[in-house]
N, C-alpha and C positions, 0 to 999 in steps of 0.2 A: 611664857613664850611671847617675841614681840611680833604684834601683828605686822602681816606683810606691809604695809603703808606707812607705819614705821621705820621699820628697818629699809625698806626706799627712801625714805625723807633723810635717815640717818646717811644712809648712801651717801645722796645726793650734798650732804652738809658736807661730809668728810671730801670729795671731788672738790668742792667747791674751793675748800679750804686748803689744799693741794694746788691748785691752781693761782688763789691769792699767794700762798706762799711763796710757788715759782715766779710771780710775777713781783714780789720785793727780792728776789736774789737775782734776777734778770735788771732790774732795774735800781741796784744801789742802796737801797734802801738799809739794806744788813748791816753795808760801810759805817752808818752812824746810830742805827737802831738795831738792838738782839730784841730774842721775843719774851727773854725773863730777865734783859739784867739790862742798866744804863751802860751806853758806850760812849760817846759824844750828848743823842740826843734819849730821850728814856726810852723805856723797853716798851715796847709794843701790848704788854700785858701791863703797865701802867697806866699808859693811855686807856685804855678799857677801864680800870678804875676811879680812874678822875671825871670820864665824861658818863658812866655808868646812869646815872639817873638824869641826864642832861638831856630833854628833848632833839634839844639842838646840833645834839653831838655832830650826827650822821654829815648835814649840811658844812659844818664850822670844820670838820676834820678834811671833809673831800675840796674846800677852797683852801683850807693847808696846803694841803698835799701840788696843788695845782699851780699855787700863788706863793708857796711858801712862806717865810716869817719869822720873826722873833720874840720873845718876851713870855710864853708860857709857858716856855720849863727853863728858862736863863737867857742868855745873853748873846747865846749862839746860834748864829741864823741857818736856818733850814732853808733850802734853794727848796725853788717850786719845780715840780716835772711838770715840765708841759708836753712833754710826748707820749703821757699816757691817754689812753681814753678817758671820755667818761664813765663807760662800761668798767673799765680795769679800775677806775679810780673809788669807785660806786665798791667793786669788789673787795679790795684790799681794805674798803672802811670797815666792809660789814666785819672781813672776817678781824681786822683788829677789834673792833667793839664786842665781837663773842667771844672774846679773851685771848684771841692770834694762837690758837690752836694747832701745835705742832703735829700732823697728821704721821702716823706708822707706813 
């Protein structure tokens, strides 16, 4: 049996990750990235394994996402959202670095 405080923390993962989710379908993100497979730019559970042991991850991915860029996955530039927050932006990092978790 999982202790009650678990199964809250689990909760609480899976909301979370529900809510990153809607916020890359709300904002485009889907157009060029799926969460298992390269479309334009890679899959969102790739990213996860390329920055997996990278301190820096968290930092380098949410000035991506804001500033956008080119050159680390090809030649094709990523436009930056600037009308995310830093809250939404902080969010969609985590939950891609936990492996972008397709919530049921």
């Amino acid at each position: 049996m999982v202790p009650h405080s678990q199964g809250a923390n689990a909760a609480n993962v899976l909301t979370q990750d529900q809510a990153a989710l809607l916020l890359a379908k709300q904002n485009a993100c889907l157009g060029c990235h799926a969460v298992n497979k390269k479309i334009v730019g890679p899959s969102f559970q790739d990213i996860a394994k390329k920055y997996r042991s990278d301190p820096s991850a968290a930092d380098l991915l949410k000035n991506k996402i804001h500033k956008g860029g080119a050159g680390s996955w090809g030649v094709v530039p990523m436009p930056g959202n600037t009308k995310l927050s830093d809250d939404e932006i902080a969010s969609l990092v985590t939950w891609i670095l936990r492996g972008a978790i397709v919530p049921n």
